[in-house]
C-alpha positions as CSV (number, residue, x, y, z in Angstrom):
1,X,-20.8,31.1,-61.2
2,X,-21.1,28.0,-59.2
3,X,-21.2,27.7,-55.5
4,X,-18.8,25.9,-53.5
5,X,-21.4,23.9,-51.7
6,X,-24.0,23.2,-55.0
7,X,-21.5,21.1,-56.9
8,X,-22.8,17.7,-57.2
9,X,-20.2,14.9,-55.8
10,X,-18.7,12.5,-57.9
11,X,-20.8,9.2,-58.3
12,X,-20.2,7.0,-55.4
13,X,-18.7,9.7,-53.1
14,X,-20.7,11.0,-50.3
15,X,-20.2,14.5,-49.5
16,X,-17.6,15.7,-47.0
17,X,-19.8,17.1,-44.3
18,X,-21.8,13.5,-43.8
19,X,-18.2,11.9,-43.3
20,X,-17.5,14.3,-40.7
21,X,-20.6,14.0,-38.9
22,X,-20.0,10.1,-39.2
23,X,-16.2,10.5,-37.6
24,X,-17.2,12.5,-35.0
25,X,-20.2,10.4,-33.9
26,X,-17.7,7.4,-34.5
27,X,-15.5,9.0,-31.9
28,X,-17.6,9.9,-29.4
29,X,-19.2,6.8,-29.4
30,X,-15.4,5.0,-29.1
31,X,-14.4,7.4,-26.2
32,X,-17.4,7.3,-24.3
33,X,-16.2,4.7,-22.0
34,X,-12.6,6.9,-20.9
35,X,-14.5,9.7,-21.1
36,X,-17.0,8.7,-18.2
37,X,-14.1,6.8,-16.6
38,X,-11.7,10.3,-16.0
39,X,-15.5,12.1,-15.0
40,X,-16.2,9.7,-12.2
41,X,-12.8,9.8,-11.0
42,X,-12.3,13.7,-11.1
43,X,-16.1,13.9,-9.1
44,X,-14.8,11.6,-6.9
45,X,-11.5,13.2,-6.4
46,X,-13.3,17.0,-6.1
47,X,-16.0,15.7,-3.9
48,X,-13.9,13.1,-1.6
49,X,-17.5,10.9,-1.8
50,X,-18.0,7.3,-3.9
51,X,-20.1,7.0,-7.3
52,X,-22.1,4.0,-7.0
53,X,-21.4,1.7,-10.3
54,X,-18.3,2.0,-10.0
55,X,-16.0,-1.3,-8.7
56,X,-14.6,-1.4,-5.4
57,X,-12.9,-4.4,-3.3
58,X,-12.5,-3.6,0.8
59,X,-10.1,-5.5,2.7
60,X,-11.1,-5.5,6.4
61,X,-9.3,-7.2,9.8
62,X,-11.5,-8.2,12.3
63,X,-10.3,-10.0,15.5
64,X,-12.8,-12.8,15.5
65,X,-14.9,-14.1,13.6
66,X,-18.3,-13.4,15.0
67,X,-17.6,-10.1,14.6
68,X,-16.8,-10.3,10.9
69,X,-20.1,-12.0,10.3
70,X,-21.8,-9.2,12.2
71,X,-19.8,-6.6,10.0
72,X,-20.4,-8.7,6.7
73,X,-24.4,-9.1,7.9
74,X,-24.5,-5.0,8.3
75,X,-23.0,-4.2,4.6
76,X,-24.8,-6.7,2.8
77,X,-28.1,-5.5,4.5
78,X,-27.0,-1.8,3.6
79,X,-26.8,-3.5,-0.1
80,X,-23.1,-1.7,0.0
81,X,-21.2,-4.4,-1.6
82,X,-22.3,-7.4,-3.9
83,X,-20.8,-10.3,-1.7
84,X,-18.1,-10.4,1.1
85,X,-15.7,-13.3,1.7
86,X,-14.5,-14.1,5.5
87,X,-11.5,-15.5,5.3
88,X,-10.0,-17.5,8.9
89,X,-6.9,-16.8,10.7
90,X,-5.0,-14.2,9.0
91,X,-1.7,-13.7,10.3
92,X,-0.7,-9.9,10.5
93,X,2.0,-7.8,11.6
94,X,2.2,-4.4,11.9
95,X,4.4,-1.4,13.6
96,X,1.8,-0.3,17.0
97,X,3.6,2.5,19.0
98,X,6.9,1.6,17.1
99,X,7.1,-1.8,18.4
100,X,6.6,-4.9,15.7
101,X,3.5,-6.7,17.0
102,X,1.8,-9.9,15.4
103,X,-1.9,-10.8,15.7
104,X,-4.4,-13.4,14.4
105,X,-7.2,-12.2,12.5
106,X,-9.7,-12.9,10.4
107,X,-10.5,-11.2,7.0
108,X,-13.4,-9.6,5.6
109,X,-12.9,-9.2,1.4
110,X,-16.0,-7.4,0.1
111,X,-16.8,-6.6,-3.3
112,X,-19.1,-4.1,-4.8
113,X,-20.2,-3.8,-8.4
């Protein structure tokens, strides 16, 4: 009486446990990249704290423009973003102890990697 597994496969067919191996490595190879996505965004959720490789862009209002050099100096010293942009008089307004108020300001866009 023959064994399931000591057949010999047809000519030209492979048998069915190498296609499996092939379709899962296939898919774990495919979802590698959503898999580490959802793991660095659940550690990050868990741990409140920021994984490094991971892309970020900071929006920052200063109210003058040495002082956004001296803030842009200090995180590119730190090596905690790639580049940062300071962009001139920025016109914002915002709600300060309920009242509309509207200020000049100048805008620090950094960008990590």
């Amino acid at each position: 009486m023959d064994r399931l597994g000591s057949r010999c496969p047809l000519p030209g067919y492979s048998r069915p446990s190498v296609l499996i191996c092939f379709l899962i490595l296939a898919t774990s190879f495919l979802m590698y990249p959503m898999l580490r996505t959802l793991s660095l965004q659940l550690h990050s959720a868990i741990t409140g704290s920021y994984i490094s490789g991971t892309h970020s862009i900071v929006f920052v209002n200063c109210p003058n423009e040495q002082i956004a050099r001296d803030i842009a100096r200090g995180i590119l010293d730190k090596k905690l973003a790639a580049s940062v942009n300071i962009l001139p008089k920025t016109s914002s307004l915002f709600l300060w102890k309920g009242e509309i108020e509207e200020a000049t300001e100048v805008l620090l866009v950094g960008a990590s990697f």
